[in-house]
Each structure stands twice: as structure tokens, then as C-alpha cells.
N, C-alpha and C positions, 0 to 999 in steps of 0.2 A: 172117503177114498182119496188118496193123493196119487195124483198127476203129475210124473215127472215133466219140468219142463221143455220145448224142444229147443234142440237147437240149432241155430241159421247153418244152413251150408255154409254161408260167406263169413269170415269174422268182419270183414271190413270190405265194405267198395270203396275201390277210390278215385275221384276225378282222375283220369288223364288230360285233362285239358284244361286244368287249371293252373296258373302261375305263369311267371314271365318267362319261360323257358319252356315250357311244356311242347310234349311230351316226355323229351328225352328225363331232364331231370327227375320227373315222377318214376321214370323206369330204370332211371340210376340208384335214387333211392329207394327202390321195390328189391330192387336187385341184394341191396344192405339189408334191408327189411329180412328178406326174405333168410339169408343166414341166420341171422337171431333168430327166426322163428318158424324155423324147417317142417312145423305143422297143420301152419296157417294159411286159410285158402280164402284169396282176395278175389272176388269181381272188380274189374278192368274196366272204365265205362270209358271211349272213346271214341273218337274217328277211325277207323279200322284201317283203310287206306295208311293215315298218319301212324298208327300206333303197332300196327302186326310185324311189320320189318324191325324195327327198332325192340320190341319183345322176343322175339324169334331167338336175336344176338345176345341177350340176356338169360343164360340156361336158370338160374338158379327163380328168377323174378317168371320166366316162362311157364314151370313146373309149379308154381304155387297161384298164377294167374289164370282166370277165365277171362274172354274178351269178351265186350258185349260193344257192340257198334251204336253209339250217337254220333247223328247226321250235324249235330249244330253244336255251339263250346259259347258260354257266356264270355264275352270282354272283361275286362276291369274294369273299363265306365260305364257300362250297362246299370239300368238305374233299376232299383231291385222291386219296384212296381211294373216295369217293363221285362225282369229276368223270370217273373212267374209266368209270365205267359210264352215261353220260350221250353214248350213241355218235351223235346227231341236234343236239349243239350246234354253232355257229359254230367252235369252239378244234375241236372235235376234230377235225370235216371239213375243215379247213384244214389240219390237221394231217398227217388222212390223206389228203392231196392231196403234202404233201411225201415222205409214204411209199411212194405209188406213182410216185414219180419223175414224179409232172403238174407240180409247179412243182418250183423249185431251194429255197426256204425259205419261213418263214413270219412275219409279223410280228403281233404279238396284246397290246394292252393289259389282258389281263385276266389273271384269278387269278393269280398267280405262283407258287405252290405246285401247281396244274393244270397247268399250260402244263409245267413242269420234270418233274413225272410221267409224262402225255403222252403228252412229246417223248422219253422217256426210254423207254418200253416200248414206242409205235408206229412213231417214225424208228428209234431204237436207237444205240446206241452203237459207234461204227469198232469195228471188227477191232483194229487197231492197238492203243485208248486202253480204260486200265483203268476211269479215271471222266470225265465230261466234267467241265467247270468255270463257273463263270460271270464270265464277266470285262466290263468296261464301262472311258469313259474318260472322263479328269479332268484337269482345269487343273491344269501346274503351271508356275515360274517361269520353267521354260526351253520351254515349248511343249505338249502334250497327254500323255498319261501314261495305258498300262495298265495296268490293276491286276485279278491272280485268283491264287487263287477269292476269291469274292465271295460264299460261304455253300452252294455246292452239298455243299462234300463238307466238315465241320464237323474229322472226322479225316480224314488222311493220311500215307501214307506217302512214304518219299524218292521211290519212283518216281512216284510221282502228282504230286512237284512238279519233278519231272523233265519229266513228259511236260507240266504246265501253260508250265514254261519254252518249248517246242518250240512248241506252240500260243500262245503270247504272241507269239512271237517270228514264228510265219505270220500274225496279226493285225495286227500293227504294219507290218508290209508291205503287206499286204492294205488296211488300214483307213484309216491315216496316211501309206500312200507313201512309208515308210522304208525303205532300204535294209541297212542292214547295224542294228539295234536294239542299243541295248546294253540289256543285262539284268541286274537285278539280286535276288538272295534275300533275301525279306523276315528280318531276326536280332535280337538283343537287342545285337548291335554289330557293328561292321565287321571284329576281329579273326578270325582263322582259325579260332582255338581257340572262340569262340562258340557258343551254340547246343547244340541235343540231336543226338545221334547221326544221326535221318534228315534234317535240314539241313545236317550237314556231310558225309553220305555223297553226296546232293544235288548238292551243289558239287563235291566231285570229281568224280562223272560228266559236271556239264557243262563240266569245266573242261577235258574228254580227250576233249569231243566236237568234233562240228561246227559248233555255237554257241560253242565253248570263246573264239575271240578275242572274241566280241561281251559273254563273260561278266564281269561287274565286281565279283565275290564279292557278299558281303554289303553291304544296304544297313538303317537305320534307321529308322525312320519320319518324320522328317524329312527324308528322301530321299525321298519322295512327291513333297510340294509342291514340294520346290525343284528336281525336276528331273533330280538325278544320274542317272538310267537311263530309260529309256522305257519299259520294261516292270519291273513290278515283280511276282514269283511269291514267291506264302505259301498257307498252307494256309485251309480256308474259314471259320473260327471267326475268326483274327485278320484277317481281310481281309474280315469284315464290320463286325468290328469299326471297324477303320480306315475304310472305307467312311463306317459313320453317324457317327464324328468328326468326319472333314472335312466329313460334311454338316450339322453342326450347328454346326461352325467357322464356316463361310462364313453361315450363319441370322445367327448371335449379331455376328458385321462388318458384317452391311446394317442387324441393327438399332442397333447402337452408332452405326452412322455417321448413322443417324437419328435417333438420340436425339441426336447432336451439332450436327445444325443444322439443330434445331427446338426447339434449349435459348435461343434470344436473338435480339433483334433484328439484332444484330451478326452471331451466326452463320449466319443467313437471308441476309446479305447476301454470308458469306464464302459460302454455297454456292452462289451465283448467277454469283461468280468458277469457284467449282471444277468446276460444272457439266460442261463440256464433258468433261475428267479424269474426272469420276465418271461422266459414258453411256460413256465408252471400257471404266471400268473394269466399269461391268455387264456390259455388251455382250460382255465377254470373261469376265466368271463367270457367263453368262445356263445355268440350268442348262438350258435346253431345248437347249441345243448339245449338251450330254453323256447327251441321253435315247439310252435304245436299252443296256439290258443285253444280253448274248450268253453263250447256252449251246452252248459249241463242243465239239467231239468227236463231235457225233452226225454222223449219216448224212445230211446236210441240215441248211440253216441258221437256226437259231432265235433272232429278236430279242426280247425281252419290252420294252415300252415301258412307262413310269409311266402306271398308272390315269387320275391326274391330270391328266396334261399337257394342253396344246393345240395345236391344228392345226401349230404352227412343228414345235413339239417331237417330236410322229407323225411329220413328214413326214422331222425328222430322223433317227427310229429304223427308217424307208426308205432312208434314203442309207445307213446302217451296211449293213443288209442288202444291198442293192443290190452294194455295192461289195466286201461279200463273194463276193455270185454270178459279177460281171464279174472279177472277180480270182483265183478259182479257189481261194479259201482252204480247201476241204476237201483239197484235190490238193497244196498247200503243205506242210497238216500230215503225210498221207500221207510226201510227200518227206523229210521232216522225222528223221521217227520211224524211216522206212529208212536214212536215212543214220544214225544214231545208232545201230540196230542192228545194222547193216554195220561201224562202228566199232570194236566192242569188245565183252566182257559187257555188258547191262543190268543195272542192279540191280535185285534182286529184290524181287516185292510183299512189304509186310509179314504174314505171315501171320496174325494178329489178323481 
């Protein structure tokens, strides 16, 4: 007999009290939110006091919110051995709102080192997946671009970039509406013979799996930006690494290009020409398009947004979420990891 599954009241709790701005921000961005998705009903988890006036003036973020009052709000230096034991904050009770299956995920600008703790020992980690990973996405020359881990898991082994591969690969479906991803392993080069032992043990699993056509061996680091593969899987030490390059890449090109015309009267004029070109070209490295990091493999889906951001940016790292819970992207990886198992051996953890 099949049981249909239930499902949460909530698609999403989300901190109010996380980020360098909170509240208001979060309920700038609910308010965005809440247009896109006129059928989706969030749990609120805040200081009520702080948060009900400020929701009230928000018709459209009002109508698709429930408030739920937390007495306490993690910091951003709060050290995340100390933020578990802080069970009356915003992050946790939203948290444990995902744990008890009331909402499907949770979205939270705050601590990122709390949030990844957590979600790690109160949702929990599938069955299936030995570590979760944190993956987010980035411009590149030929359209948007996965990229994990992104610093969850610093070591790794082949099977953990195994199993990142699988979850990249339900992401970019889920996230970007890809169909078939190509994927590629982050290496020191494209040759076969590259790399240390659990990279190329890596590749031959995926290569004999059921991602195996979608797999494009090895890719470089200039395979990011430009595009070569949609999803790109490396372990969390170089792929935070990679991460803060291209974000100080793209810092160091808006300022150069500022510094280029605002160097002359001449160049003031050429950029009056180029204008239109250079709002295209923002508009498409604006980075509040790429807010919304994601710690997948757990039991429920967790977005971490930039502290920083603003109302566009929140409302963005709502549509990741969202579009995780309408898409079924825990039920993908699932699918995923059993057909891979059903496959063949897996390779084994590294015992270390």
C-alpha cells in the first residue's frame, strides 16, 4: 500500500534575526519573496516585540507569514559549540521546526558557523550521505555554475566527492532546470593520470556510474569561469579556496574599471558611451543573484544567506530554497545515491 507523503504546513522557516540588518531586511526580502510565490506559507521565528510591527507594514510578507516568538537571536561571533546551547534563539527554533517536519527548510542570514552546526546535529545528516557539503552558484561564461564543497568538509575522501558529485548533480536540476548537468572534478589538470589517489579513484566511480555520460573527467580552475561543466565537485579546503578568488576576482574588475573612467575627462565620456554594456554587465555579476549558499545532504533544506546582503539578495536565497522544496531535491539525491548503489561497489570511506 503506498502512502502518500505529507506535507509541512510551512515550506520554509526563516530566521528573522539573522544578518547584519535584521530584522527589517529579512522582511524586505519576505515581502519580494512573497510575490514570486503567492502560495507559500513561511514560519517567522523571531523576537516578536522586534518583528510584529515591522510585519504588520508588510501586507503581502504578512499574508504568507506565521510569527512565532524567540526570546534570544544568535551573534555573528557566537562560537557554534556555544550557539547549540542557546535552544530559545531565532536560528535554532527555525531550525527545529525543519526537524520536526513543520516546514520543508529553513532560510537564515546569520552565524554560518551555527547554522552548519545546527543543522548538522538537529535536521541531521540522510542515511544515505557520509558528510553533507555546502555548495552555492556563480557566473560563468557560458551561464551559471555549481560549485562544492565550499568549506564544509576541509578533508575528504573519494567517496565524499563521489557522493558531492550526486548532490551537485540533483542541484542543478532542481536549482537551474537542467536536464542532464555535465560534471566535472575539480584536478591540477585535465589528464587522467592527474591528481592523488582519492581523485582518480573518484572518477572512475563516476565514470561506471549513472552520472557516468554526464561526467567530463577532470576540470581546472579555469573551468569555473568559463563554463566547461555546470557543476564542478572538489573537496572543501580548495573550493573555498576557489570560492574567495573569484570573489576578490570580480572586487578587483569593478574596481579597475572604476578606476578606468574616472581617470580623465575623456574617460568620463567614453563611459557615458559604454554605459548601457557596463548595467548589462553588472546586472549579470550583481552578486545578490548568487546569494543563498546551501548545506545539502541533510534531512531538510538549509540556505545560509550573506549577513550582508539586501532585501533583493534575502529574497533571492528564498527562491534557491523554494525551488529546492517544489522540486523534491532531497528525493533526487536519495534517487541518486540508490541508483549508484544498485550499480556496482561503492567506494569505500577513507578510514582516517
Amino acid at each position: 500500500m503506498n502512502v502518500a507523503p505529507v506535507t509541512p504546513p510551512f515550506a520554509l522557516a526563516i530566521d528573522a534575526m539573522g544578518g547584519d540588518s535584521a530584522p527589517d531586511i529579512v522582511l524586505d526580502g519576505l515581502e519580494l519573496a512573497a510575490e514570486r510565490h503567492p502560495d507559500a506559507r513561511f514560519l517567522l521565528v523571531g523576537d516578536e516585540a522586534l518583528v510584529a510591527g515591522g510585519l504588520a507594514r508588510r501586507k503581502r510578507a504578512a499574508r504568507a507569514c506565521s510569527l512565532r516568538h524567540a526570546p534570544e537571536r544568535i551573534s555573528g561571533d557566537l562560537k557554534p559549540t556555544a550557539a547549540l546551547r542557546v535552544r530559545g534563539s531565532s536560528m535554532r527554533m527555525a531550525i527545529d521546526a525543519v526537524a520536526t517536519g513543520e516546514a520543508a527548510g529553513i532560510v537564515s542570514a546569520g552565524n554560518t558557523g551555527a547554522l552548519m552546526a545546527l543543522s548538522k546535529i538537529v535536521i541531521k545528516t540522510m542515511p544515505e550521505i557520509d558528510r553533507p557539503a555546502l555548495a552555492a552558484i556563480g557566473p560563468s561564461a557560458r551561464g551559471d555554475v555549481v560549485l562544492l564543497d565550499l568549506g564544509a568538509n576541509v578533508v575528504c575522501d573519494a567517496r565524499n566527492l563521489v557522493e558531492f558529485a550526486v548532490m551537485g548533480d540533483a542541484f542543478a536540476r532542481a536549482v537551474l532546470g537542467l536536464t542532464n548537468p555535465s560534471i566535472g572534478l575539480l584536478n591540477v589538470g585535465s589528464e587522467e593520470l592527474k591528481g592523488d589517489d582519492r581523485v582518480r579513484s573518484a572518477a572512475e566511480v563516476l565514470r561506471d556510474s549513472h552520472i557516468g555520460p554526464q561526467f567530463r573527467g577532470f576540470v581546472e580552475g579555469h573551468d569555473i569561469t568559463a563554463g566547461t561543466t555546470d557543476v564542478i565537485v572538489t573537496d572543501g579546503f580548495t573550493g573555498n579556496v576557489a570560492l574567495k578568488t573569484g570573489e576578490g576576482a570580480l572586487k578587483l574588475m569593478r574596481d579597475l574599471l572604476r578606476q578606468v573612467f574616472t581617470s580623465s575627462v575623456p574617460a568620463r565620456l567614453g563611459y557615458l558611451l559604454a554605459r548601457p554594456a557596463l548595467d548589462r554587465l553588472r546586472e549579470w555579476m550583481d552578486p545578490r543573484r548568487y546569494n543563498g549558499a546551501i548545506l545539502i545532504g541533510l534531512n531538510g533544506v538549509v540556505v545560509k544567506s550573506h549577513g550582508g546582503t539586501d532585501a533583493l539578495g534575502f529574497a533571492h536565497a528564498v527562491d534557491v530554497a523554494m525551488d529546492m522544496v517544489t522540486h523534491g531535491f532531497n528525493e533526487r539525491i536519495r534517487d541518486g545515491l540508490s541508483r549508484l548503489s544498485t550499480a556496482g561497489p561503492r567506494v569505500a570511506a577513507d578510514p582516517r
